[in-house]
LOTIFI-141646 format. One record per atom (N, C-alpha, C): residue in one letter; z, x, y. Coordinates in pm, whole numbers, padded with zeros to 5 digits, always signed. Last residue first. Layout:
<atoms>
AZXY;...
</atoms>
This chain:
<atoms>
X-02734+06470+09592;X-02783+06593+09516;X-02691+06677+09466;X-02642+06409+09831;X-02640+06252+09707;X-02633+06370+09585;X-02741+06525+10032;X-02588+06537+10005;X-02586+06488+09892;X-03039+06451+10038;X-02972+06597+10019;X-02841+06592+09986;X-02989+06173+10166;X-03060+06239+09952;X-03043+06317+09961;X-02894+06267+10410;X-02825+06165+10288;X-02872+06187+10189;X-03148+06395+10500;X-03032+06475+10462;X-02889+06402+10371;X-03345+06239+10462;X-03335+06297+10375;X-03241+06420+10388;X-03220+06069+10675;X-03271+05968+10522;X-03256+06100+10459;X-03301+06182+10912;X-03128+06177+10876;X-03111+06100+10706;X-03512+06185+10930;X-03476+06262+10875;X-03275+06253+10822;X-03599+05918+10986;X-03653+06036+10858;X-03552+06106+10768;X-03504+05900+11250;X-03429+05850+11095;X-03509+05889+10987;X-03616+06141+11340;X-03488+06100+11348;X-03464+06050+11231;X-03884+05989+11363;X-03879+06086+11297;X-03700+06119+11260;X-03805+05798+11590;X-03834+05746+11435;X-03845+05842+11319;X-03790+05986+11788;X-03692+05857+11720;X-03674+05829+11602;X-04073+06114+11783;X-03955+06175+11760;X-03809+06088+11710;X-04206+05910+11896;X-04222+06013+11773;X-04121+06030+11690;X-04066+05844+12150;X-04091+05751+12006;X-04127+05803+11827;X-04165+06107+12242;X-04030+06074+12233;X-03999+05944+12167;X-04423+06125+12252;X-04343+06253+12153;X-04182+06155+12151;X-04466+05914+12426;X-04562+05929+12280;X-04500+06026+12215;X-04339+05966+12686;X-04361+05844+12586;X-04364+05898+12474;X-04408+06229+12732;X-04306+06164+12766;X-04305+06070+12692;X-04724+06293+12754;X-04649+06394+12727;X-04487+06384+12697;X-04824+06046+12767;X-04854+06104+12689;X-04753+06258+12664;X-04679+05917+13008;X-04714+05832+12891;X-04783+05965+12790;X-04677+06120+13249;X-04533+06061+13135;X-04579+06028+12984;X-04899+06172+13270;X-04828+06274+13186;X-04720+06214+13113;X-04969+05927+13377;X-05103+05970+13263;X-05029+06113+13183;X-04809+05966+13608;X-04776+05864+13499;X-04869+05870+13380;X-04919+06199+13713;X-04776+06182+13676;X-04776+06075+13568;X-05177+06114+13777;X-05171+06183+13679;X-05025+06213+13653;X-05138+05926+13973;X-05202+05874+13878;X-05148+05990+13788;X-04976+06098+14176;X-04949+05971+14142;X-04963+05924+13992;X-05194+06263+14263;X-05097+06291+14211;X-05005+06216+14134;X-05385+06030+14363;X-05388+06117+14270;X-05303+06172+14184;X-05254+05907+14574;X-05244+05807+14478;X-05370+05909+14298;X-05196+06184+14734;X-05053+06128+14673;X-05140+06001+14598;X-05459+06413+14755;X-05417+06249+14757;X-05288+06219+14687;X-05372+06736+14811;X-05419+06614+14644;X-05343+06491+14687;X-05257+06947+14983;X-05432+06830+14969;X-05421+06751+14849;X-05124+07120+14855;X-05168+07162+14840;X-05327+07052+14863;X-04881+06950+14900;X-04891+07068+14962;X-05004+07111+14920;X-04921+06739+14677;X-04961+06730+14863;X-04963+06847+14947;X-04815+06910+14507;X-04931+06866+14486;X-05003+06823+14644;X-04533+06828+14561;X-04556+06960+14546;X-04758+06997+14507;X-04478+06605+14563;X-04474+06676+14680;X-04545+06794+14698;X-04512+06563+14296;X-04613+06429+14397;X-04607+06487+14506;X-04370+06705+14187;X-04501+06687+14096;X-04552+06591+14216;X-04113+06581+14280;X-04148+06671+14316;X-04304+06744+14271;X-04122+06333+14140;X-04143+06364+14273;X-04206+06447+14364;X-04100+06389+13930;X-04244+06310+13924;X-04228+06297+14049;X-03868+06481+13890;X-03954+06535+13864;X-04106+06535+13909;X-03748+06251+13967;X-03686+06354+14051;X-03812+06436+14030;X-03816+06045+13745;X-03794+06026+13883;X-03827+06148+13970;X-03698+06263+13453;X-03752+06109+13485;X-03728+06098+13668;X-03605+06478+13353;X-03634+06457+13492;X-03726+06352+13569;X-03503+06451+13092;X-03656+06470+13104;X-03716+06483+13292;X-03288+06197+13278;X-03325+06226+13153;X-03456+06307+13178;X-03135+06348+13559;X-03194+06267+13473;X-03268+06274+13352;X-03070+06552+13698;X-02967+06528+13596;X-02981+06374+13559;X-03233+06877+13709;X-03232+06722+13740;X-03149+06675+13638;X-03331+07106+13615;X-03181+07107+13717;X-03168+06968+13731;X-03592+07101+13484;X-03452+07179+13395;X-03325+07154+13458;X-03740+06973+13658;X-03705+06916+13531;X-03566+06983+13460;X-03805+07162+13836;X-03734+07052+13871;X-03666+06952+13761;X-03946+07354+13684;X-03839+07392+13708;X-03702+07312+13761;X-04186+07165+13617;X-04136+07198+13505;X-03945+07277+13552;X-04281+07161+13904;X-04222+07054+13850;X-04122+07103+13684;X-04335+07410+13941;X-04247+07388+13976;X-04212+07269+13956;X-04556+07424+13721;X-04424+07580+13724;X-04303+07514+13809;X-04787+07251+13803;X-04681+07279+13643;X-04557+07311+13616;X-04852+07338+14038;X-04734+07228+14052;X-04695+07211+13928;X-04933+07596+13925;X-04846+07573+14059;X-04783+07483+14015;X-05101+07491+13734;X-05035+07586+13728;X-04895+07596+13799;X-05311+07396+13891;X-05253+07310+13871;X-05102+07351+13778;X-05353+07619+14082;X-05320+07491+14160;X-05238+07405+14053;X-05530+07699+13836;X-05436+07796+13928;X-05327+07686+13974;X-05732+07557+13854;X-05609+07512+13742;X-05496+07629+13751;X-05858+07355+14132;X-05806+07476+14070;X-05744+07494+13974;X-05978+07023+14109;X-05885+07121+14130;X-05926+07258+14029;X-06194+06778+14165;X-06171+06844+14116;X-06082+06990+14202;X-06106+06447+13968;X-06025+06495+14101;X-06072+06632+14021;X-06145+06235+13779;X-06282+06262+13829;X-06208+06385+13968;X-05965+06196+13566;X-05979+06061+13687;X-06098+06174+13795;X-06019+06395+13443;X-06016+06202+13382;X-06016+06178+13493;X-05924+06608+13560;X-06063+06576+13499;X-06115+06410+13494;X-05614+06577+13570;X-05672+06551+13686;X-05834+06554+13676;X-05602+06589+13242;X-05559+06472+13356;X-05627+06425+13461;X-05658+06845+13260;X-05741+06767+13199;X-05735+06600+13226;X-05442+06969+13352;X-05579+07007+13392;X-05662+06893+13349;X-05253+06939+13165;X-05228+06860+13284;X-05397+06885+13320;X-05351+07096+12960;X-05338+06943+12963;X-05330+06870+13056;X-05324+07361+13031;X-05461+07276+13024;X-05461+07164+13027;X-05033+07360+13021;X-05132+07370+13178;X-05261+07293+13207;X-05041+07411+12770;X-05020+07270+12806;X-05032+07216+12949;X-05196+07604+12668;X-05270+07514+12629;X-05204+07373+12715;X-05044+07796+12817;X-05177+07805+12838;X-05202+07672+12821;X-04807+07783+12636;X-04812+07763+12786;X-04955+07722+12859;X-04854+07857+12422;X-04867+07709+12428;X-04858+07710+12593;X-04983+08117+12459;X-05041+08032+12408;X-05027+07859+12406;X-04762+08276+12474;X-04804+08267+12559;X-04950+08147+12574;X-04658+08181+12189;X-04571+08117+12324;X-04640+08191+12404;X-04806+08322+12036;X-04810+08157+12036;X-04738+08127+12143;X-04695+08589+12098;X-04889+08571+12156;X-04890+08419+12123;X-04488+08622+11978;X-04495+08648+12089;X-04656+08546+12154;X-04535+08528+11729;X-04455+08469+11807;X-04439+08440+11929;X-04672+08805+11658;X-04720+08693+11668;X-04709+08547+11717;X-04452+08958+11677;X-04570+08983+11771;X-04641+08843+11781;X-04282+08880+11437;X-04238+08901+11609;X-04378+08891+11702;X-04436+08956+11239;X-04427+08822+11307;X-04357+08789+11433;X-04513+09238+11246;X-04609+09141+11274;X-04561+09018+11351;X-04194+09390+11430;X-04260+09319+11303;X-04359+09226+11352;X-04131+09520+11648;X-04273+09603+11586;X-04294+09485+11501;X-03840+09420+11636;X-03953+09437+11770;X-04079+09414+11741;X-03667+09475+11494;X-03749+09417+11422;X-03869+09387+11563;X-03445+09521+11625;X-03439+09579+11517;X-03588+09540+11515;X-03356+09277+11763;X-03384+09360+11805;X-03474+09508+11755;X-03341+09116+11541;X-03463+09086+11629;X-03458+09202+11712;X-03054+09197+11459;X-03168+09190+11338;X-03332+09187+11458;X-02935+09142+11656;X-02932+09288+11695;X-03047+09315+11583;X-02966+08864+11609;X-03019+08950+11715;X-02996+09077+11730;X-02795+08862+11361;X-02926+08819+11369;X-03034+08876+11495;X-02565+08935+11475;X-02607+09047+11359;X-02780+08960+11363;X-02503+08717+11622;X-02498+08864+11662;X-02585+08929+11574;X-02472+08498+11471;X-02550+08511+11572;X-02607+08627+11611;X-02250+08614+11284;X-02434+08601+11214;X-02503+08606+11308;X-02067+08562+11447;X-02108+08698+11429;X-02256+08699+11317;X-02079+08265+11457;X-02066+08403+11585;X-02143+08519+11543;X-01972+08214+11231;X-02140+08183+11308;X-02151+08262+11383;X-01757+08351+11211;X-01852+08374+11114;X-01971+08340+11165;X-01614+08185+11420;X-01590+08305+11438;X-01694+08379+11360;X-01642+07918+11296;X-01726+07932+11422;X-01736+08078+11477;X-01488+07959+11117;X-01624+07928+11057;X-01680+07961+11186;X-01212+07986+11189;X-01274+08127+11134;X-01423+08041+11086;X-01161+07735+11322;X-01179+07859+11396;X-01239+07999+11279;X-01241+07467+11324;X-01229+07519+11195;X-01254+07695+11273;X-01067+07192+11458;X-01133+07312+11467;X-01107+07386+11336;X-01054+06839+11309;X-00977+06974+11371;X-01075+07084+11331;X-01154+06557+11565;X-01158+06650+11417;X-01108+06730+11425;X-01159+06378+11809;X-01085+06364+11678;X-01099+06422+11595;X-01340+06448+11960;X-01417+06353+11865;X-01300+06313+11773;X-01198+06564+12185;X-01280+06442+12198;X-01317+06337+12071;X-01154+06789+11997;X-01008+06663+12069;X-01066+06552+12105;X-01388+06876+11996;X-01337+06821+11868;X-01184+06747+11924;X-01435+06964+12230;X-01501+06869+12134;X-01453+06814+12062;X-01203+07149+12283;X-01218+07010+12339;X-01328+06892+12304;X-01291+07314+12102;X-01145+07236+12101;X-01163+07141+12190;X-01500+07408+12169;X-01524+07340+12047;X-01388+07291+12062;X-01487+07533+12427;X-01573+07462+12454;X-01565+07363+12301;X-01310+07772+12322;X-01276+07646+12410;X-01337+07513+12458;X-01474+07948+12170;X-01355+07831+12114;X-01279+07715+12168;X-01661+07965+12410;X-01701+07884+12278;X-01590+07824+12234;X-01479+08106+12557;X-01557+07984+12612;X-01617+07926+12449;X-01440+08302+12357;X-01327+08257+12392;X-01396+08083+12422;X-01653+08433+12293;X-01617+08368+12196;X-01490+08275+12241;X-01781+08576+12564;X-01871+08423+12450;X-01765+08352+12394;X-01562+08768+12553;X-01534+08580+12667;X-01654+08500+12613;X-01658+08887+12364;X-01521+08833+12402;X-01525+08724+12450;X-01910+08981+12479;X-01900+08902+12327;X-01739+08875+12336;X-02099+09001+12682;X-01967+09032+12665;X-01948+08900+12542;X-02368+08955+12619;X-02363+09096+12647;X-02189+09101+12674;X-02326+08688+12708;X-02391+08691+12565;X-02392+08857+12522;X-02294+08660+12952;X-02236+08620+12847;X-02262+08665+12712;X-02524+08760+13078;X-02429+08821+13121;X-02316+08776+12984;X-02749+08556+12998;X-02760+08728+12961;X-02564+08800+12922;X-02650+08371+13144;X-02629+08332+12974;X-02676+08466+12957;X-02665+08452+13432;X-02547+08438+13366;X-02508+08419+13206;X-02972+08498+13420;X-02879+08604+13385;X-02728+08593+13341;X-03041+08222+13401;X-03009+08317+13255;X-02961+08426+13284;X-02944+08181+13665;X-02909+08087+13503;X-02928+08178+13406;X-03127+08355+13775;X-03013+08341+13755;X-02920+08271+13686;X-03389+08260+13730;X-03357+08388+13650;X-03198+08384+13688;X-03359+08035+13860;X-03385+08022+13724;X-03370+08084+13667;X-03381+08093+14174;X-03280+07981+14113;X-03259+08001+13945;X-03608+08238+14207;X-03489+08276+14185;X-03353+08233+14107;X-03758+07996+14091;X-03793+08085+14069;X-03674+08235+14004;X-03757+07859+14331;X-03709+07774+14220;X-03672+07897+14094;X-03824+08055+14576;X-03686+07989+14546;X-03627+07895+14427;X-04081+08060+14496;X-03988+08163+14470;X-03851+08140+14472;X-04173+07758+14533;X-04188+07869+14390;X-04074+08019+14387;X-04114+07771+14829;X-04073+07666+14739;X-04068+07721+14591;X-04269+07940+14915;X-04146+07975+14967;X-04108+07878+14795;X-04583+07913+14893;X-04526+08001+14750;X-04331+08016+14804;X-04634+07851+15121;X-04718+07799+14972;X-04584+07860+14901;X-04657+08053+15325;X-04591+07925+15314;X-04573+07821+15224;X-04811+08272+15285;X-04667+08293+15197;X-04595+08149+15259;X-05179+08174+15158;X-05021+08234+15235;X-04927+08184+15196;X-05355+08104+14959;X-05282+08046+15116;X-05212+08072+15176;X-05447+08349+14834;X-05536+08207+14861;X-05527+08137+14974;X-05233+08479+14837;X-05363+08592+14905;X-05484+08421+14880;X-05077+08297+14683;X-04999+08458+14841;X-05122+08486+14907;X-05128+08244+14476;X-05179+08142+14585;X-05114+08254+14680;X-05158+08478+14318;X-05289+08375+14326;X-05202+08290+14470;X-04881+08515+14303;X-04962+08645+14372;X-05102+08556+14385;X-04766+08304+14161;X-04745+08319+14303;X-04827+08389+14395;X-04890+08309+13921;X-04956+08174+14029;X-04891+08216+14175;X-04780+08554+13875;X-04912+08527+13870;X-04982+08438+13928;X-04545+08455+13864;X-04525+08571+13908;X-04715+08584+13942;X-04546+08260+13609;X-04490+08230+13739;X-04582+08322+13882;X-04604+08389+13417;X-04669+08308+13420;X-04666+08268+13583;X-04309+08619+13452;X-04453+08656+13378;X-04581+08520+13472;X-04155+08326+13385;X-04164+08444+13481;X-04279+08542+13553;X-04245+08225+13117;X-04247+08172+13226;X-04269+08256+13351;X-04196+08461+12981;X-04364+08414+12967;X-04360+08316+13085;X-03869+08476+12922;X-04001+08591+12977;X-04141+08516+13050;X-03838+08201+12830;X-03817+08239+12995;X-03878+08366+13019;X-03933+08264+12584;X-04015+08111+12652;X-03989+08193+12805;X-03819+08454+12461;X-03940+08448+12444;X-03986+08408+12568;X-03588+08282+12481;X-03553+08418+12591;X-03704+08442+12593;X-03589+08045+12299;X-03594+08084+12468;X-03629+08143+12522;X-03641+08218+12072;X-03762+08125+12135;X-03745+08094+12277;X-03386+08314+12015;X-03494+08411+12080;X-03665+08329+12172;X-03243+08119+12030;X-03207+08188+12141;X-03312+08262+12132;X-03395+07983+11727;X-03392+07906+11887;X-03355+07996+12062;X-03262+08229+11573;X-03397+08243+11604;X-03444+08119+11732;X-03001+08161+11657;X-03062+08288+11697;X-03200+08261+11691;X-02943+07966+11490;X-02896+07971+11663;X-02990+08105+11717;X-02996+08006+11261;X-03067+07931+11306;X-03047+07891+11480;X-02759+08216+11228;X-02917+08243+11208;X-03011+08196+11302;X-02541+08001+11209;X-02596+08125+11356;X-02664+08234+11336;X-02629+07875+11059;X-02578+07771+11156;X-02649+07898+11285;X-02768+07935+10769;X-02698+07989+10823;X-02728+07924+10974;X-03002+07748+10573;X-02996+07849+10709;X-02872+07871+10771;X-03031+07498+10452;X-02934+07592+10408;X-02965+07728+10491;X-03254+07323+10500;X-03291+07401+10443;X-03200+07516+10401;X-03043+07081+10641;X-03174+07059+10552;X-03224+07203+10486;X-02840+07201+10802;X-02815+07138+10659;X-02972+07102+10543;X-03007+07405+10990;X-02936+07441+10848;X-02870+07317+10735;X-03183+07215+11057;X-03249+07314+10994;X-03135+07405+10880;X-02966+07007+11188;X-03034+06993+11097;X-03118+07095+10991;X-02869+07226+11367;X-02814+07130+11314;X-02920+07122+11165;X-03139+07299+11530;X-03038+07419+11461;X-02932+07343+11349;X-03161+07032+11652;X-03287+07085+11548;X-03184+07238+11485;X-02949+06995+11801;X-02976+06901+11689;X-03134+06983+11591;X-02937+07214+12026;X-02812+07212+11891;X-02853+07106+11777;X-03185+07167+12141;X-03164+07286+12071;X-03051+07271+11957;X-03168+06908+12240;X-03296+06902+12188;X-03209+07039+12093;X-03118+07033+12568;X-03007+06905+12452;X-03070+06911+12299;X-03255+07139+12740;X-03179+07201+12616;X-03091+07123+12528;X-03270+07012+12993;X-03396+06994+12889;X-03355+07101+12761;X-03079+07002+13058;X-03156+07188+13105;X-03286+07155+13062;X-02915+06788+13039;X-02902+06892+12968;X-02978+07025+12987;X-03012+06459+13017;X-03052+06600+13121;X-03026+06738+13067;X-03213+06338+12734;X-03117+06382+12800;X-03121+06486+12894;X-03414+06256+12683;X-03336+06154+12691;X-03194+06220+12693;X-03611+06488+12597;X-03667+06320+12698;X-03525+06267+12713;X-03475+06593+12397;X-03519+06673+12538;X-03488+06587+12633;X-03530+06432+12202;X-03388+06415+12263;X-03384+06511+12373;X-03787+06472+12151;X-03722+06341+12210;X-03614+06317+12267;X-03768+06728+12073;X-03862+06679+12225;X-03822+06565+12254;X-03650+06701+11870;X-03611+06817+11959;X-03660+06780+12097;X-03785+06617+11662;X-03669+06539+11714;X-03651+06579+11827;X-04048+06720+11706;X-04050+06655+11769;X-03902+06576+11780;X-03941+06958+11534;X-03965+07013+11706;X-03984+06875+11757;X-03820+06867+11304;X-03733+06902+11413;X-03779+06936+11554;X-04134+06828+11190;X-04027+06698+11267;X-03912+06738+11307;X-04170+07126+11195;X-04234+07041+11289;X-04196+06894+11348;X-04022+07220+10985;X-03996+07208+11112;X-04076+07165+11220;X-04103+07055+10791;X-03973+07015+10794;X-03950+07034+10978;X-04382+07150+10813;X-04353+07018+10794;X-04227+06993+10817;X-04308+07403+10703;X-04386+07388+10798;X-04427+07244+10847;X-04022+07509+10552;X-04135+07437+10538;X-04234+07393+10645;X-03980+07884+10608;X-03910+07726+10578;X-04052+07632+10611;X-03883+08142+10514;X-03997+08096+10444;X-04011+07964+10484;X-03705+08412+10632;X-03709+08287+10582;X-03829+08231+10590;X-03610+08662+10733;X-03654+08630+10582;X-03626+08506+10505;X-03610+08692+11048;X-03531+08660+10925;X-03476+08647+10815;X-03890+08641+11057;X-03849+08782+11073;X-03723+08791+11020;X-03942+08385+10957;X-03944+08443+10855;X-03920+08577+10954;X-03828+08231+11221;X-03726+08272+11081;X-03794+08340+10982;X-04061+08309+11372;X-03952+08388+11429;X-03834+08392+11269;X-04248+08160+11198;X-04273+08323+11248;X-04156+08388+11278;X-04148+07883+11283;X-04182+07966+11175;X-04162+08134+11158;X-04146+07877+11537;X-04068+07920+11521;X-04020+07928+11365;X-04490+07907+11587;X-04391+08039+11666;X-04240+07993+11601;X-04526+07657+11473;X-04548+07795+11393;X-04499+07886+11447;X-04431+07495+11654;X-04350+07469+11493;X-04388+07617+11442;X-04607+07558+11874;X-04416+07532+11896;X-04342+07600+11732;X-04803+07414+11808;X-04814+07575+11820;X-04632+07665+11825;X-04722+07170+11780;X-04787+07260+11623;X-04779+07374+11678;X-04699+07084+12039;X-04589+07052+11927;X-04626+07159+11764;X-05003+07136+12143;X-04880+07220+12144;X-04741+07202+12093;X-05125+07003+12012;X-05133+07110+11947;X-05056+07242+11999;X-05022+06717+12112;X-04981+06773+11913;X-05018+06930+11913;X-05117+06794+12334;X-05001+06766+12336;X-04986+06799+12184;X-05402+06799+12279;X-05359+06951+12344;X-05201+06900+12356;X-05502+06534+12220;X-05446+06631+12139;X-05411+06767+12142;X-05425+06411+12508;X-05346+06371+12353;X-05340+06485+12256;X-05643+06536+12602;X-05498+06575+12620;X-05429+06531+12537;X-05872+06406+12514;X-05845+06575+12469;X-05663+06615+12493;X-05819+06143+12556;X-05827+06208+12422;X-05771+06414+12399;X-05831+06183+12836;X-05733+06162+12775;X-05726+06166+12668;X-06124+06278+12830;X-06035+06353+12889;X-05864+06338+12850;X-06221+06025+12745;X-06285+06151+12634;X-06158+06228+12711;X-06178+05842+12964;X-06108+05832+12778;X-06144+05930+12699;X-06127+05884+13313;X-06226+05858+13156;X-06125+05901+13019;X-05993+05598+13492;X-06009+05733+13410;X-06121+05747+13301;X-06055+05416+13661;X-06146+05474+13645;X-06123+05591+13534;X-05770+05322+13648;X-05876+05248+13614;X-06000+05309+13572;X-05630+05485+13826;X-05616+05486+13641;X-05748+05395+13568;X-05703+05405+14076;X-05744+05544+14032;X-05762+05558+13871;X-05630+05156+14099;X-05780+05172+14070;X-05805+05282+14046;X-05352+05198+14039;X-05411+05117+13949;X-05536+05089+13923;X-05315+05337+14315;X-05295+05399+14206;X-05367+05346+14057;X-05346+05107+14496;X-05442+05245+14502;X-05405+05323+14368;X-05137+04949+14388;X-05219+04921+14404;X-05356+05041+14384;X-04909+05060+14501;X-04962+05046+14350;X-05087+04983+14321;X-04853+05338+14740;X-04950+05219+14701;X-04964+05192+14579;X-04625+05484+14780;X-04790+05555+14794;X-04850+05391+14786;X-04427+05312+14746;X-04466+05352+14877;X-04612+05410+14896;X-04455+05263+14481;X-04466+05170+14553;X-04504+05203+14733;X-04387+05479+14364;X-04536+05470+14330;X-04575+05360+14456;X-04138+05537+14436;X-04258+05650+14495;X-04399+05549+14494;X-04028+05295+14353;X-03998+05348+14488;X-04111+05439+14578;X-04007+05399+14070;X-04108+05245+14124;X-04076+05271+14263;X-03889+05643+14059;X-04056+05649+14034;X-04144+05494+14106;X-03648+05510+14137;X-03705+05641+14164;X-03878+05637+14185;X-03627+05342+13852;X-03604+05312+13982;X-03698+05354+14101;X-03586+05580+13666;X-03743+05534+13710;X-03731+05375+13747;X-03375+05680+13740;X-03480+05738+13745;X-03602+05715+13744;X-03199+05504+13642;X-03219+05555+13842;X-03305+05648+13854;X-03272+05473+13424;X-03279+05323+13499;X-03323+05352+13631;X-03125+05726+13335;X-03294+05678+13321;X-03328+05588+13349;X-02868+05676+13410;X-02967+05787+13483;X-03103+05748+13442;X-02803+05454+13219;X-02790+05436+13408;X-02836+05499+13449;X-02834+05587+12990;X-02919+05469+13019;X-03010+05473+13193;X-02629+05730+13005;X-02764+05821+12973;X-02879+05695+12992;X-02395+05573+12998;X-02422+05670+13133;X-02619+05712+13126;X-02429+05440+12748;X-02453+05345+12920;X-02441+05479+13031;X-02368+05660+12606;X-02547+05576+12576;X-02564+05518+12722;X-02170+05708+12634;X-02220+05810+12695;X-02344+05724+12692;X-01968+05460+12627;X-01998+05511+12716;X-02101+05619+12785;X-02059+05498+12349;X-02112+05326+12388;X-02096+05390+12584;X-01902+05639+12248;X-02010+05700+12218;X-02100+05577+12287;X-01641+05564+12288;X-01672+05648+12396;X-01822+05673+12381;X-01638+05332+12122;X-01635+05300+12266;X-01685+05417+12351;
</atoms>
């Protein structure tokens, strides 16, 4: 019953979310929008299709790289259908767009026997990786549009901006007092487990803990290693490549933009996505991706068009993926136990 409650809550937000979207599209015009898609071209959406797999592949090898600093070897196939479970359950839950993290750490250790808070660590470093390069990435479209359009452009970016490094400083701030981590953790698993009915297993979560630890003070340690570096230079890399994608959107339908510009409304739709407490930021997102684009001149039945030319390929198509990959995999962790 309760697991029938969370499906009908996680439904009701993605119903009011793209509610939301029939509201926007309807006010811009569906009409004007349906001759914009019309005209797209199909070589442009090809390319983005596959600048989407090749950033799901660039994903799987940066976090390759990061467990063999580790000294792990794991299959390059195994983790590639955890990055797309990972993206589906991104899509379909609000969560920070971090829902996605405890089921691929999950699985990576029952499927390949990885230590729980190994496999927590090398995901915390792919973050901390990810939120550098954002910042970094950020910090660059701001100083580009400051001296393009002035500082009326860029209020909205710095305030999402601020908003974001403070979230992590508070998960900094935690994570640098290892007491109250462990307390909020044990407290955060007793009421899970009162929820689910199981009993806490306090010295296993006390052992993950401290693998967590010893694993990052291991990454700390390990700065200089090739594969650190290399890790490094794929996550500035998928960023690149998935900017391009949107870029390539607004190509197809013949609209031509800055990819500075398109950068912009990347950085702050992508930030609207992490605080929205709809699935994937179904609605809220594709709003602000429609506001945040008008600020800058782009026909709302433009902006429009290429929102829904992102859902369906960047939204759709990984998150069916990913479903079905799901029961894959949950198949061959049952023949794993059978073993």
């Amino acid at each position: 019953m309760k697991k029938l409650k969370k499906i009908t809550k996680q439904t009701i937000l993605l119903l009011l979310g793209l509610f939301l979207i029939y509201l926007i599209l309807n006010f811009i015009g569906i009409d004007k929008i349906i001759k914009v898609l019309l005209k797209a071209n199909p070589f442009y959406l090809i390319l983005a299709l596959i600048l989407e797999f090749l950033v799901l592949y660039i994903m799987t090898v940066r976090w390759k790289y990061l467990l063999k600093v580790l000294g792990y070897n794991p299959s390059t196939k195994i983790l590639f259908l955890l990055i797309l479970i990972g993206q589906a359950v991104n899509n379909t839950t609000p969560s920070m767009r971090g829902g996605g993290e405890p089921v691929r750490i999950y699985y990576l250790s029952k499927l390949l026997n990885i230590p729980e808070g190994k496999a927590t660590s090398s995901v915390f470093v792919e973050r901390a990786i990810d939120t550098i390069i954002f910042i970094i990435f950020s910090l660059i479209v701001i100083l580009y549009i400051l001296i393009s359009y002035g500082l009326r452009y860029v209020e909205s970016l710095i305030l999402g901006l601020i908003f974001f490094t403070s979230i992590i400083g508070v998960i900094i701030y935690l994570i640098m007092n290892k007491d109250l981590l462990i307390k909020i953790v044990l407290k955060s698993v007793k009421i899970s487990c009162k929820y689910l009915k199981k009993d806490v297993d306090e010295n296993k979560i006390l052992m993950e803990i401290e693998n967590f630890y010893e694993s990052l003070n291991f990454f700390k340690d390990k700065k200089k290693d090739i594969n650190f570096i290399i890790a490094i230079i794929l996550s500035f890399l998928w960023y690149i490549v998935d900017i391009t994608k949107v870029y390539f959107f607004f190509l197809s339908i013949s609209y031509a933009i800055s990819i500075f510009l398109v950068a912009a409304i990347y950085f702050v739709t992508f930030l609207s996505g992490i605080i929205s407490i709809t699935p994937a930021g179904v609605g809220s997102s594709d709003a602000v991706m429609i506001l945040t684009s008008s600020l800058f001149n782009v026909p709302p039945s433009i902006s429009a068009t290429v929102t829904i030319l992102d859902r369906l390929i960047t939204y759709l198509i990984p998150t069916i993926l990913g479903g079905l990959v799901y029961k894959y995999i949950k198949l061959l962790l049952k023949r794993k136990v059978r073993e």
